[in-house]
C-alpha positions in Angstrom: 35.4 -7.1 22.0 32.0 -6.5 23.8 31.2 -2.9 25.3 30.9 -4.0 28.6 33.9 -6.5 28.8 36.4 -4.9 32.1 39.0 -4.7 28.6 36.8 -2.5 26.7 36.0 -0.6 30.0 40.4 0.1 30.5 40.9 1.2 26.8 38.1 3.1 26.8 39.3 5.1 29.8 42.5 5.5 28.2 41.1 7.0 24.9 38.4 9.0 26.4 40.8 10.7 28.8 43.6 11.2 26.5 41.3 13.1 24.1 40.3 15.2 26.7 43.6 16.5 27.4 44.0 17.3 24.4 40.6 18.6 24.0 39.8 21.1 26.9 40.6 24.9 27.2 44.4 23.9 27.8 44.8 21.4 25.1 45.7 21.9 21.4 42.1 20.4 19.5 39.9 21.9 20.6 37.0 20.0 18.2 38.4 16.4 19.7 35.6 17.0 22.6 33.0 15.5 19.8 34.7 12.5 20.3 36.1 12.8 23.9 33.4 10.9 25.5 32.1 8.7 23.2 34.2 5.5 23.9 33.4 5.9 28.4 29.9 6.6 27.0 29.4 3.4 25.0 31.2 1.4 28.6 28.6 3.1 30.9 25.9 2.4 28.8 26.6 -1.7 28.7 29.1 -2.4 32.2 26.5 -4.0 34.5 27.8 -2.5 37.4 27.9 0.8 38.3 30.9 1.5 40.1 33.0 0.4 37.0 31.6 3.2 35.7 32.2 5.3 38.6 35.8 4.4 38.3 36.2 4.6 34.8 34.6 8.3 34.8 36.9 9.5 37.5 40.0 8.2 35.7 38.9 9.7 32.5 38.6 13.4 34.2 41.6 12.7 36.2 43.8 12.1 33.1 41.9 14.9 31.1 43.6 17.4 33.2 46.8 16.4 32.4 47.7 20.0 30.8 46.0 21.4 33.9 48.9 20.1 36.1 51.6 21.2 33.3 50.4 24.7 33.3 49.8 25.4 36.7 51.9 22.8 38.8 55.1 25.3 39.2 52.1 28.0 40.3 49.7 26.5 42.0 50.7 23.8 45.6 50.0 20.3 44.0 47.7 19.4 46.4 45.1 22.3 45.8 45.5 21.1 41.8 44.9 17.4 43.3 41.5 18.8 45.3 40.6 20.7 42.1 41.1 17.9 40.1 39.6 15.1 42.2 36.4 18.2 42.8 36.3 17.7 39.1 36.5 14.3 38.8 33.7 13.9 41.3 31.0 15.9 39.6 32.2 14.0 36.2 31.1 10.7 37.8 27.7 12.2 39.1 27.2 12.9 35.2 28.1 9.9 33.9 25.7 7.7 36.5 23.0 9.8 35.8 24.0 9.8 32.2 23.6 6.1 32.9 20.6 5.8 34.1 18.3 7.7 32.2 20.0 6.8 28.9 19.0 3.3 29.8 15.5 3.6 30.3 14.6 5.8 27.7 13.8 5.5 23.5 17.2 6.4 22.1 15.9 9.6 20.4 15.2 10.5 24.3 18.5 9.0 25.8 20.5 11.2 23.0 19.6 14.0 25.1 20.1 12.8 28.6 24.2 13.3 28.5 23.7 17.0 27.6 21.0 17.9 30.1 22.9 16.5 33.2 26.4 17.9 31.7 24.6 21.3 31.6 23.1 20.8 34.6 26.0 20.1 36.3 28.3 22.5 35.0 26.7 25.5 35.2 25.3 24.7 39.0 29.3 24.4 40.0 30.0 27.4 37.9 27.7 29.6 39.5 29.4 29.1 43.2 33.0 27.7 41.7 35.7 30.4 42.5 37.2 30.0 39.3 33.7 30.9 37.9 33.2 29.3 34.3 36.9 27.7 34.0 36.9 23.4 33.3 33.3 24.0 31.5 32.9 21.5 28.3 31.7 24.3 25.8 34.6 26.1 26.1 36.6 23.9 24.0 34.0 25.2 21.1 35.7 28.5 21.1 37.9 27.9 17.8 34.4 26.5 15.8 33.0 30.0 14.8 29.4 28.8 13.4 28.7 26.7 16.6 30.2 29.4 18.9 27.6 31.5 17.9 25.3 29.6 19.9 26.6 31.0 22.7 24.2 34.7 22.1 21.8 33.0 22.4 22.2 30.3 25.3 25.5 31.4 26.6 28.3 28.4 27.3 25.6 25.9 28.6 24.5 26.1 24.9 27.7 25.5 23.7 28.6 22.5 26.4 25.0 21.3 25.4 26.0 20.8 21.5 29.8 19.4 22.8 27.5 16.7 24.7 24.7 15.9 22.2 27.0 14.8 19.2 28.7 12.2 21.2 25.7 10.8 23.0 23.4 10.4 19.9 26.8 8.5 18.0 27.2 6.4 21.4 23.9 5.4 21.4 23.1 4.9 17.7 26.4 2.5 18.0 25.0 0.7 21.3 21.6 0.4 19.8 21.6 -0.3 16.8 17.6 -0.7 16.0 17.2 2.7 17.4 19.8 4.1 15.2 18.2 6.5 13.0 16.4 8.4 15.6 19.1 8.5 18.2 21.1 10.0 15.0 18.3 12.6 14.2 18.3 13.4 17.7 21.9 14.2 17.9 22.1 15.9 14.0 19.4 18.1 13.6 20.2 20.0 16.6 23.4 20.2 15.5 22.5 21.4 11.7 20.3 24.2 13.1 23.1 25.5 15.1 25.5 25.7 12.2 23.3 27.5 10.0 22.5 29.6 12.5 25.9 30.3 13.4 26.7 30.9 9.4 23.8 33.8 9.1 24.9 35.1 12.5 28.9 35.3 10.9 27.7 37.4 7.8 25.8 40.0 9.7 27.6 43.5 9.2 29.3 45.9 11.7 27.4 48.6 12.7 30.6 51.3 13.8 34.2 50.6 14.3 37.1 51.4 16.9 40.5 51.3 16.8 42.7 50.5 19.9 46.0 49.6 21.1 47.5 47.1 23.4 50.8 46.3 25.2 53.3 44.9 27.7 56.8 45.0 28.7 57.2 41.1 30.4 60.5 42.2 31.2 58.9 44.8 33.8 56.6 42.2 35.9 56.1 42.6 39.3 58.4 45.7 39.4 56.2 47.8 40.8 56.2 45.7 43.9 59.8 46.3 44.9 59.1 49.9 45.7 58.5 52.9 44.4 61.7 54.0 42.0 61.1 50.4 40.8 57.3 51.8 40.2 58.0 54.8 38.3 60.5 52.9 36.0 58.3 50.6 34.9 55.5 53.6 34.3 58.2 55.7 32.3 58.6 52.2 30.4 55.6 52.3 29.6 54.7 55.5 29.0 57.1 55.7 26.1 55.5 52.8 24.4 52.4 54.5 24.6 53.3 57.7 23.0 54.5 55.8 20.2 51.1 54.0 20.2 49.8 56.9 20.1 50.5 58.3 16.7 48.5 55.3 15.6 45.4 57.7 16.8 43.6 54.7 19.1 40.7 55.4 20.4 42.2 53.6 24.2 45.8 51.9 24.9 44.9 48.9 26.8 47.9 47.9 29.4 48.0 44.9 31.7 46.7 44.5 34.9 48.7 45.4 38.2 51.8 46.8 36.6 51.4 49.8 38.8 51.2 51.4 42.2 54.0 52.0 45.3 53.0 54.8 46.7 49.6 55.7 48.1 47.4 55.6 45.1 50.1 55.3 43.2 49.8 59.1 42.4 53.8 59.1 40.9 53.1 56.2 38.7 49.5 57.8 37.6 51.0 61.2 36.9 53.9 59.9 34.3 51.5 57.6 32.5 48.9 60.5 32.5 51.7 63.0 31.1 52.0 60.1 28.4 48.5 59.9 27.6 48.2 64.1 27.0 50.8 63.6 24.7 48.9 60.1 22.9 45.7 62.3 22.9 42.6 61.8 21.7 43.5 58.1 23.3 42.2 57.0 26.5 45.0 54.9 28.9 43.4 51.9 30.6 46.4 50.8 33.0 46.0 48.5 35.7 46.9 49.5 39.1 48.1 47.5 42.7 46.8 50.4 44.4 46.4 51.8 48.4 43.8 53.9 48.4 43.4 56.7 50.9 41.4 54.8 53.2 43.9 52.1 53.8 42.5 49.2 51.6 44.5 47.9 49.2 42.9 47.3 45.4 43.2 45.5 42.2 42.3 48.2 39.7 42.1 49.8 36.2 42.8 53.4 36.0 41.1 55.4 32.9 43.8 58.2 32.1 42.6 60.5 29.5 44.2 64.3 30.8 41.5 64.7 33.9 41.4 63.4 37.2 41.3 59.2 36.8 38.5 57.3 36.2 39.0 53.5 38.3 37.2 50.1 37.9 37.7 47.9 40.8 38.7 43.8 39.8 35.2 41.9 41.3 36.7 38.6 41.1 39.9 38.0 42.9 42.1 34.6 41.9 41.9 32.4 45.6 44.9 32.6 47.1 47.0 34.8 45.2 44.8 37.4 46.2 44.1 37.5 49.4 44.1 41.3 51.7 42.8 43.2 48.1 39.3 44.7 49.0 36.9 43.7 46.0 34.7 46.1 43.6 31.3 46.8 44.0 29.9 47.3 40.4 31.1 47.7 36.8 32.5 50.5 34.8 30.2 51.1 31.9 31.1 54.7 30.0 28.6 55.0 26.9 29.0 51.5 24.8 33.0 51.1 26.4 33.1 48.7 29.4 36.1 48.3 31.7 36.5 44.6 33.3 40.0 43.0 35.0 41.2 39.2 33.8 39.5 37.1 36.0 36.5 38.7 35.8 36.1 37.9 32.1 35.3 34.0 33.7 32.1 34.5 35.4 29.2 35.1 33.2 26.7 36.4 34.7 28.6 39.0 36.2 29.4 40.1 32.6 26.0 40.1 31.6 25.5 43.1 32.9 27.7 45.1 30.6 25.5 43.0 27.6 22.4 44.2 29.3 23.7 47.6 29.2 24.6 47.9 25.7 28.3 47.9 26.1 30.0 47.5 22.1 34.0 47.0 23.4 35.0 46.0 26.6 38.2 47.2 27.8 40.8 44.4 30.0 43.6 44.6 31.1 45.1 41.5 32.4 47.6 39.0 33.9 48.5 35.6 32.5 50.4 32.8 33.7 52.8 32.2 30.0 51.5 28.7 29.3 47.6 29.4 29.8 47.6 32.7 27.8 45.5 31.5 24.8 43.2 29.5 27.1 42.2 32.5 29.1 42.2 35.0 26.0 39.9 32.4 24.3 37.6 32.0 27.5 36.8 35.8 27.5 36.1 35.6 23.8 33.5 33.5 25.0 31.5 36.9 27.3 32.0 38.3 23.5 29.8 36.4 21.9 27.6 35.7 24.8 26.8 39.9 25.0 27.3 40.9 21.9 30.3 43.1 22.2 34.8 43.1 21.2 37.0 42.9 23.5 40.5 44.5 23.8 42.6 42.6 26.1 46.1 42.9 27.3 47.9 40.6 28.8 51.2 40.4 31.0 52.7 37.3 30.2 50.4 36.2 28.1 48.7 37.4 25.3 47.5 40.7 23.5 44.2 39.9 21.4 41.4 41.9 20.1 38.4 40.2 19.3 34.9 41.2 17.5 31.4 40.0 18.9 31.7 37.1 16.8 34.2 35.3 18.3 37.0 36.5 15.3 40.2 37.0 16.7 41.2 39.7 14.6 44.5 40.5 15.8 47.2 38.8 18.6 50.4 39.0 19.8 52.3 36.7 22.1 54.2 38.4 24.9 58.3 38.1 25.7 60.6 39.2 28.0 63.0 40.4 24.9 61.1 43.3 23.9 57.3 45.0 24.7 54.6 43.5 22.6 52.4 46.0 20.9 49.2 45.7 18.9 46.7 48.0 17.3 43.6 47.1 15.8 40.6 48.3 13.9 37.7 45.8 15.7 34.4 46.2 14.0 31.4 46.5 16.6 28.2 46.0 16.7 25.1 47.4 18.9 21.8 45.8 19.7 23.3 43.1 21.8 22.4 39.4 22.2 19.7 37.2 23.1 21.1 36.1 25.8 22.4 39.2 27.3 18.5 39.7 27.5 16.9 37.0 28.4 20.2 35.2 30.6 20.9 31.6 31.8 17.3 30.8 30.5 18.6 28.2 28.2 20.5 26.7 31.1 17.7 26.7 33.2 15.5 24.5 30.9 18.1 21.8 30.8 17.7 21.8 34.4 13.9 21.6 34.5 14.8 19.0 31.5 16.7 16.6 33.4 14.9 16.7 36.6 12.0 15.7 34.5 13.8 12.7 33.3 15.1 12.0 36.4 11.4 12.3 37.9 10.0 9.9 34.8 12.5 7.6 35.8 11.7 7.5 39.4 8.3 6.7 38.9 9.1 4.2 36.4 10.9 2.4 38.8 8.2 3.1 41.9 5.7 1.4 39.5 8.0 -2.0 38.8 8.7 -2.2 42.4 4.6 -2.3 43.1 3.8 -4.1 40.7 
């Protein structure tokens, strides 16, 4: 069957978009992404025409968030997930023409590359104004490979969707031009041989301190607090006797979800019995998240810090669209020593992490909200800001997930949450200080795949400006 045959260009469609679905941050296999792409690669690189390709490429995307529609469909009004979707499917075809064009008009060493810069290039643009920050980005399905995810101190996810895209593309081209083979393979496997030795030394460096914290939720308790305030202070004396029992465990902080708590103004009733239970959980500090009306009216998605003084409060920054609308957003972080407090959504937007990287934070403190069926994608998403910054995380989920994770990446403890009885968890999570590369020097590496490409794209436009006068 010949690459660019309309047959070859339907099953490879088919193939491509299947293992996607089963590839990205909602899918099973995460590893399938090396292999994703490669049969629509090998069609764009031989269809002669260039909206077959256009087609193909939107389908592919379009059945790659197949898991997107059963996760969310019950939550989210189909046609935002079919805007979304076809958003998505839109920028995938602006890749894969690009992809196209430069991989076509380049020695394949050179055209191994091009997939990965404009994928990059791409991605993290969106992801810098998306309002779902760095969700539907390729490197995240990387998260489960610990030697590779190690890239990510250093480049952050652009380096891991960068290694996602180079594998594919040098096996696609090697495959499609065969004469070039060997340095369209080099192209693709040294790269990718650097990064796991790298990753491997990175895994066997030591802890430099350690901490041990707690985590829990009551699923059976959701969205109590919202039915007023008796309601409220059930759900906090709930709570708060899970968290004295925690407390003999001698945490260092109990971790509870987000926005389990507030009725009344400030939510001073609910504060004061979870306060009462954090004297008695002492040394512990309570991180409990709060729907809160402050005294000046506005109304706030926040963490409260209980630990037997007046409260300490982070502020969520990034508010899910929508489902969030009226709540007055944050202003900065909560940094406390090397302990940083961030909210769920927040954990998706990496630059805005950065700053607890960049100022030396070890454990980062979250309590969170989860939707059942996307729990481990969004745990596994903030493991992600781990790596990137150099610091654990200790996150608690409401139907979702409770994980504790070291800077690495390791998952070293996790609990699923159920509506038959309050997950709990406590952990001892190595840390480790210095930080990361990247929480010093920033979207660098992403930047030079965007000089990269527009240089290709530039070499190719005067290529074609010199046939034309010719």
């Amino acid at each position: 069957m010949k690459l660019a045959s309309p047959t070859f260009g339907f099953l490879a469609t088919l193939v491509s978009g299947v293992l996607f679905a089963l590839s990205s941050e909602l899918g099973p296999v995460g590893p399938l992404v090396f292999l994703a792409p490669i049969p629509l690669l090998l069609y764009a690189l031989a269809a002669p025409r260039a909206w077959s390709v256009a087609i193909a490429a939107l389908a592919v995307r379009l059945v790659g968030a197949t898991f997107i529609y059963m996760v969310y469909g019950k939550i989210i009004p189909l046609p935002v997930l079919a805007i979304a979707s076809a958003i998505f499917g839109a920028l995938y075809v602006v890749v894969m023409l690009l992809t196209r064009v430069l991989a076509r008009a380049t020695p394949a060493w050179m055209a191994a590359f091009s997939y990965p810069l404009v994928l990059v290039t791409v991605e993290w643009i969106f992801g810098r104004f998306a309002p779902n920050g760095s969700f539907g980005a390729t490197g995240n399905s990387l998260v489960d490979v610990l030697p590779l995810l190690q890239l990510a101190s250093v480049g952050g996810l652009a380096a891991l969707t960068f290694i996602a895209a180079l594998v594919p593309m040098a096996i696609a081209v090697a495959i499609s031009r065969p004469g070039e083979r060997r340095g369209a393979l080099l192209a693709g496997g040294l790269p990718l041989a650097a990064a796991l030795v790298f990753g491997v030394v990175r895994l066997n460096q030591d802890y430099t301190s350690h901490a041990r914290v707690a985590l829990a939720a009551i699923d059976s308790t959701e969205a109590h607090a919202y039915r007023g305030e008796a309601e409220d202070v059930a759900t906090a004396e709930a709570y708060a006797g899970v968290v004295r029992e925690l407390g003999k465990q001698k945490p260092e902080f109990i971790v509870l979800p987000e926005k389990q708590f507030g009725g009344g103004r400030d939510g001073t009733r609910a504060s004061a019995v979870l306060d009462a239970a954090a004297r008695e959980a002492g040394p512990a500090t309570l991180i409990a998240g709060f729907d809160e009306v402050l005294t000046d009216g506005s109304r706030v998605n926040a963490a409260q810090l209980l630990a037997g003084g007046p409260p300490a409060r982070y502020v969520k920054r990034r508010l899910i669209p929508g489902l969030e609308l009226g709540y007055t957003i944050g202003t900065g972080s909560y940094v406390a020593g090397t302990r940083g407090v961030a909210i769920c959504k927040d954990m998706d937007f990496p630059a805005m992490i950065r700053d607890y990287g960049a100022r030396g934070v070890e454990l980062m403190l979250v309590p969170a909200w989860d939707f059942v069926r996307d729990g481990r994608m969004h745990s596994r998403m903030a493991v992600v800001r781990g790596v990137e910054n150099g610091f654990a995380i200790a996150r608690a989920a409401e139907a979702g997930r409770l994980t504790a994770s070291d800077a690495f990446g390791r998952v070293v403890a996790e609990a699923v949450t159920t509506r038959e009885r309050p997950a709990t968890l406590v952990a001892d999570l190595g840390l480790r200080a210095g930080g990361t590369i990247y929480a010093r020097i920033g979207d660098a590496f992403a930047w030079l795949c965007a000089v990269l490409a527009a240089a290709l794209l530039l070499r190719r436009a005067v290529a074609v400006r010199a046939r034309s006068s010719s």
